[in-house]
C-alpha positions in Angstrom: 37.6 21.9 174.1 40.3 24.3 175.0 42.9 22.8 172.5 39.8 23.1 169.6 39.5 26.4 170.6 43.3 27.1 170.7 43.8 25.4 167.3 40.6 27.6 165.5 42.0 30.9 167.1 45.6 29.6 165.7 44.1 29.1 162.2 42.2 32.3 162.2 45.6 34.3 163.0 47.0 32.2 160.2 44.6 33.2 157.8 44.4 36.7 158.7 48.1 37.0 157.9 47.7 34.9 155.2 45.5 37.6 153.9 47.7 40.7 154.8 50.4 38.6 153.1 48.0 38.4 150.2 47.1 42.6 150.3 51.0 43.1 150.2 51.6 41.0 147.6 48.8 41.9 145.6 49.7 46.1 146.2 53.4 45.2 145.4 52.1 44.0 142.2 49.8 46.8 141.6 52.6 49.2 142.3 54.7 47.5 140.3 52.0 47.8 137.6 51.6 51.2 138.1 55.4 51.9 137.9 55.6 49.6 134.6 52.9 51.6 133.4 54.0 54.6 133.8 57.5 53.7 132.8 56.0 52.6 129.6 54.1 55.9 128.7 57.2 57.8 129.7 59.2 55.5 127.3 56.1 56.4 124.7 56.1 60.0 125.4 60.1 60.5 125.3 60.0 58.4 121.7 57.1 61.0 120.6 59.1 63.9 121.7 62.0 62.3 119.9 60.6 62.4 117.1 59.4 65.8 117.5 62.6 67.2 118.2 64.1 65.8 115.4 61.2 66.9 113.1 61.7 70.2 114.4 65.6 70.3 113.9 64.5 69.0 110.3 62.2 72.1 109.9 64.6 74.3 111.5 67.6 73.4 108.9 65.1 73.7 106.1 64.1 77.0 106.9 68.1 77.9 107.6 69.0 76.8 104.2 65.8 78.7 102.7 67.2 82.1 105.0 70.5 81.5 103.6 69.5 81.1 99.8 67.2 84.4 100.3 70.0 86.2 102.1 72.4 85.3 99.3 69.7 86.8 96.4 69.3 89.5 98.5 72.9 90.5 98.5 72.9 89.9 95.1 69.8 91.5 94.2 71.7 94.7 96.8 75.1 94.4 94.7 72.9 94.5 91.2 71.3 97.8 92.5 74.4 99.4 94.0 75.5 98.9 90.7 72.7 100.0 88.5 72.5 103.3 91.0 76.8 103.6 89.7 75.9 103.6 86.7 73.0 105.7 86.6 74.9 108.4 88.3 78.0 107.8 85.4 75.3 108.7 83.1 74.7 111.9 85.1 78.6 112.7 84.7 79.2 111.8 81.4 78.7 115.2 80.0 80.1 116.9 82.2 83.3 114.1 82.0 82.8 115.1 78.2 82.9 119.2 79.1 86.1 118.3 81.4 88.3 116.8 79.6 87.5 118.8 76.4 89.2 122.2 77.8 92.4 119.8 78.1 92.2 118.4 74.9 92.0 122.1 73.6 94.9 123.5 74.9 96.7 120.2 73.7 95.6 120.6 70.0 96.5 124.5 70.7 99.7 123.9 71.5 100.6 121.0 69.3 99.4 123.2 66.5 101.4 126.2 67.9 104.6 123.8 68.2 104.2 122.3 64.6 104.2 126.0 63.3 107.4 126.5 65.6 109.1 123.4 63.9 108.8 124.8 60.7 110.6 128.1 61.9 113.3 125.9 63.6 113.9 124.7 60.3 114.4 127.8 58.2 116.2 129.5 61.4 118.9 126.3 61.2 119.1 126.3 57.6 120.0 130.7 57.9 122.7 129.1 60.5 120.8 131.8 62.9 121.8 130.2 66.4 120.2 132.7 68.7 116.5 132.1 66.8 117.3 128.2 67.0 117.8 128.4 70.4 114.6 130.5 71.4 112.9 128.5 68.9 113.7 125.4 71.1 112.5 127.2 74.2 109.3 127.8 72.9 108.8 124.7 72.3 110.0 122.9 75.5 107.2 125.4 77.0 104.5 124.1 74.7 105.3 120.3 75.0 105.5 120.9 78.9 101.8 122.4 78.5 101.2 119.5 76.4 101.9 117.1 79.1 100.5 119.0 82.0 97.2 119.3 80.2 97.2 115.7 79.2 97.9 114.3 82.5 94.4 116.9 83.1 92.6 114.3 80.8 94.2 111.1 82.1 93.3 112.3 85.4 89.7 112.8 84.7 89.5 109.6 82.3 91.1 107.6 85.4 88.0 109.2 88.0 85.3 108.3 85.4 86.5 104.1 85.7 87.1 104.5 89.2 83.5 105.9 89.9 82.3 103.1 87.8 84.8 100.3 89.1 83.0 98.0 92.4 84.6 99.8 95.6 87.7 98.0 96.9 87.4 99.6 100.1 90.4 101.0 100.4 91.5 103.8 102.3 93.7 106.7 101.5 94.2 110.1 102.3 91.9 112.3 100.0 92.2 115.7 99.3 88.5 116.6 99.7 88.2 120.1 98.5 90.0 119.1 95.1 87.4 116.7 95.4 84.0 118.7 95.9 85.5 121.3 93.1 85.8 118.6 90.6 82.5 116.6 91.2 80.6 120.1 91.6 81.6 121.1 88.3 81.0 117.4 86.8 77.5 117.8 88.4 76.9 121.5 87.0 78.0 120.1 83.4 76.0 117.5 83.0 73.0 119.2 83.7 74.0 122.1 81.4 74.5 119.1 78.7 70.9 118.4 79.0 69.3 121.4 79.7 71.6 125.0 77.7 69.4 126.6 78.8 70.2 126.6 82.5 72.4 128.7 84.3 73.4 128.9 88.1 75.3 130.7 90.6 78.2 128.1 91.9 79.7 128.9 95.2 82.6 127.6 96.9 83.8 128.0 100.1 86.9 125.9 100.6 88.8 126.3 104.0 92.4 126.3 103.2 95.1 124.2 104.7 91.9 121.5 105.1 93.8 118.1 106.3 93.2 115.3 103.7 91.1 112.5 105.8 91.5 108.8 105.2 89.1 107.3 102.9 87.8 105.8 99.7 88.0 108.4 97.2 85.5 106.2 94.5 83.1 106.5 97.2 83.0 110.0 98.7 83.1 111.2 95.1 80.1 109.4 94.8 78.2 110.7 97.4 79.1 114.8 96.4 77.6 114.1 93.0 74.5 112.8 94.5 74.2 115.6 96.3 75.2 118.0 93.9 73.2 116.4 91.0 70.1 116.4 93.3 71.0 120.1 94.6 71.3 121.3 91.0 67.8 119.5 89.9 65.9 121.2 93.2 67.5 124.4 91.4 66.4 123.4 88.2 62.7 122.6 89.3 62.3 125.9 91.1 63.9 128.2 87.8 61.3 125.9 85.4 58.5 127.1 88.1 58.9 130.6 86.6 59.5 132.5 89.9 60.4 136.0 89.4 63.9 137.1 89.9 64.7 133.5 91.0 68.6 132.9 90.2 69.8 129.1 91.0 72.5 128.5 93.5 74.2 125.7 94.6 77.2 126.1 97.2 79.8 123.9 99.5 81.7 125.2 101.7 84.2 122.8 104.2 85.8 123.5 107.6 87.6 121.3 110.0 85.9 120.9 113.3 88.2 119.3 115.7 88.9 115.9 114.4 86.6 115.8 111.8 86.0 117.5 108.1 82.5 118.9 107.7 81.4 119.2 104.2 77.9 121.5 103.2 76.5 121.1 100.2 73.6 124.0 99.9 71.2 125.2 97.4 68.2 127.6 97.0 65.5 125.0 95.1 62.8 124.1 96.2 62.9 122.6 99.5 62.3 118.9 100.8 58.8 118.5 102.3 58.4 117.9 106.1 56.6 114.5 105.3 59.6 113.3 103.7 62.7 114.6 105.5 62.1 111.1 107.8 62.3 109.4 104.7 64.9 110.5 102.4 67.6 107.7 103.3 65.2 104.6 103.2 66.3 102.5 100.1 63.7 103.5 97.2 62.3 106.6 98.6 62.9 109.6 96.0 60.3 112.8 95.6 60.9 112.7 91.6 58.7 111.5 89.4 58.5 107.8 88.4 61.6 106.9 85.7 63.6 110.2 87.2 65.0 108.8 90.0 65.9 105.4 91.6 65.6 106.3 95.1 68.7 104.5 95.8 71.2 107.6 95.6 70.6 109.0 99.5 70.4 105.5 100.8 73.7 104.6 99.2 75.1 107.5 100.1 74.0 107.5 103.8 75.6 104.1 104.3 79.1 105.3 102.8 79.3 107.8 104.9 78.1 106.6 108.6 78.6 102.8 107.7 81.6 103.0 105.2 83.2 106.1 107.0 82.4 106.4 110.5 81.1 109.7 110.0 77.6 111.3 109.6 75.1 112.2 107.0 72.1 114.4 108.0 69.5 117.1 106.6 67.7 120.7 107.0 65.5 121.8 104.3 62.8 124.4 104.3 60.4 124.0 101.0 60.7 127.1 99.3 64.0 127.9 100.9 66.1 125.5 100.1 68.2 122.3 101.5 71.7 121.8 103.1 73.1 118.2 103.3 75.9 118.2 106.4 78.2 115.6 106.2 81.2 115.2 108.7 84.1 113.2 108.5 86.7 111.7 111.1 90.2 112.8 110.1 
């Protein structure tokens, strides 16, 4: 009896470790299922995000290339409009390039004319063996064919700023003589307006501080900017006169001072004022206050960039409607 019960207890420990045996195997494998399992959706998720990343890199080079095709037709589209805005502003100068270099060619026919007469009397004085008349005969004309020359170089001079304000910028710099260059594009302005209008008249002013240091620049370019200014200084003039205001005369000044290490240039004028509303605006690329097919609203922009981009220096505005406007620019030396 006490062996049968010996053996049945024996079995039952046997089978209850058989069973624990059992519950660890059988959680090992469950574990192990779970750990497969989740192995396997890992495995799934990492190819899905695979994928995605690489769709995305896809999408992301597509739009690149689609960025870098518009940037490239924008830049072209920019260089097209810089260029249209050159040309629309050679049109402004070419009367007064026309005015310009006719006083040259005037005193060049003058004196050629003058000089052929003089030829003529060198010829009877030599043939009346008169050495003293040859000889002042001679001077004369060494005097006329030196005007000759000095006014010609006047016309090459103004024939060589006419194809470098129409010429693309090479960007060079150089030391430039800016009052000779706000006379020459001031009266270049003035001209061309007079060409289309004879009947308009206005008060130039020039206040040019002497012994001004040249600064280092591109001459192409700062001449452009003064005869935006001064073209749109001498159509606010212009506007105002056609208003019909009573004992209104037109004025357009400039007027340059050095101011430490920078050049200040002012162009000023009496018309008829910039609006408050639009002072903010002025420099944003196709902004203008003309009427449509007058203006291309490009001028200011253009010109803003040259100077603070281009330059280094600064480009601002006051303006009072009814008063008048002054553009400031500085420049470092």
């Amino acid at each position: 009896m006490a062996r049968l019960r010996q053996q049945q207890t024996q079995a039952a420990t046997q089978s209850r470790r058989q069973r624990r045996a059992l519950l660890w195997v059988s959680g090992g494998v469950f574990v192990l299922l779970l750990l497969a399992t989740g192995a396997f959706y890992a495995f799934l998720r990492s190819q899905r995000l695979a994928r995605l990343v690489t769709a995305q890199k896809q999408d992301l080079q597509t739009q690149r290339d689609q960025l870098d095709t518009s940037l490239t037709e924008l830049r072209q589209t920019q260089a097209q409009l810089i260029q249209k805005e050159k040309m629309a502003s050679l049109g402004e100068l070419t009367a007064g390039i026309a005015h310009e270099i006719q006083n040259p060619l005037n005193f060049v026919n003058n004196f050629a004319d003058v000089s052929a007469e003089l030829v003529n009397e060198l010829h009877a004085a030599q043939a009346a063996g008169d050495a003293a008349e040859v000889a002042a005969l001679a001077g004369d004309l060494a005097q006329n064919l030196s005007k000759i020359h000095q006014h010609g170089q006047r016309a090459s001079s103004i024939v060589r700023g006419m194809l470098e304000h129409s010429r693309a910028s090479t960007g060079e710099r150089q030391p430039v003589e800016v009052n000779a260059l706000c006379s020459e594009y001031l009266r270049l302005a003035y001209h061309g307006l007079r060409a289309k209008d004879k009947d308009f008249n206005a008060t130039l002013e020039t206040d040019l501080a002497p012994g001004l240091p040249p600064v280092n620049g591109v001459p192409g370019d700062l001449g452009r900017v003064l005869l935006n200014l001064f073209t749109n200084a001498f159509y606010a003039v212009q506007q105002r006169q056609l208003a019909g205001e009573p004992g209104y005369v037109p004025r357009v000044a400039v007027a340059t001072q050095q101011l430490g290490e920078q050049v200040e240039i002012c162009v000023s004028d009496n018309g008829t004022g910039i609006p408050d509303s639009a002072k903010a605006k002025i420099f944003q690329p196709f902004f203008t206050t003309k009427p449509t097919g007058e203006g291309t609203g490009l001028g200011l922009s253009l010109s803003y960039d040259i100077i603070t981009q281009g330059h280094g220096g600064a480009l601002t505005v006051e303006s009072q409607p009814g008063v008048g406007t002054t553009f400031r620019i500085t420049l470092p030396k």
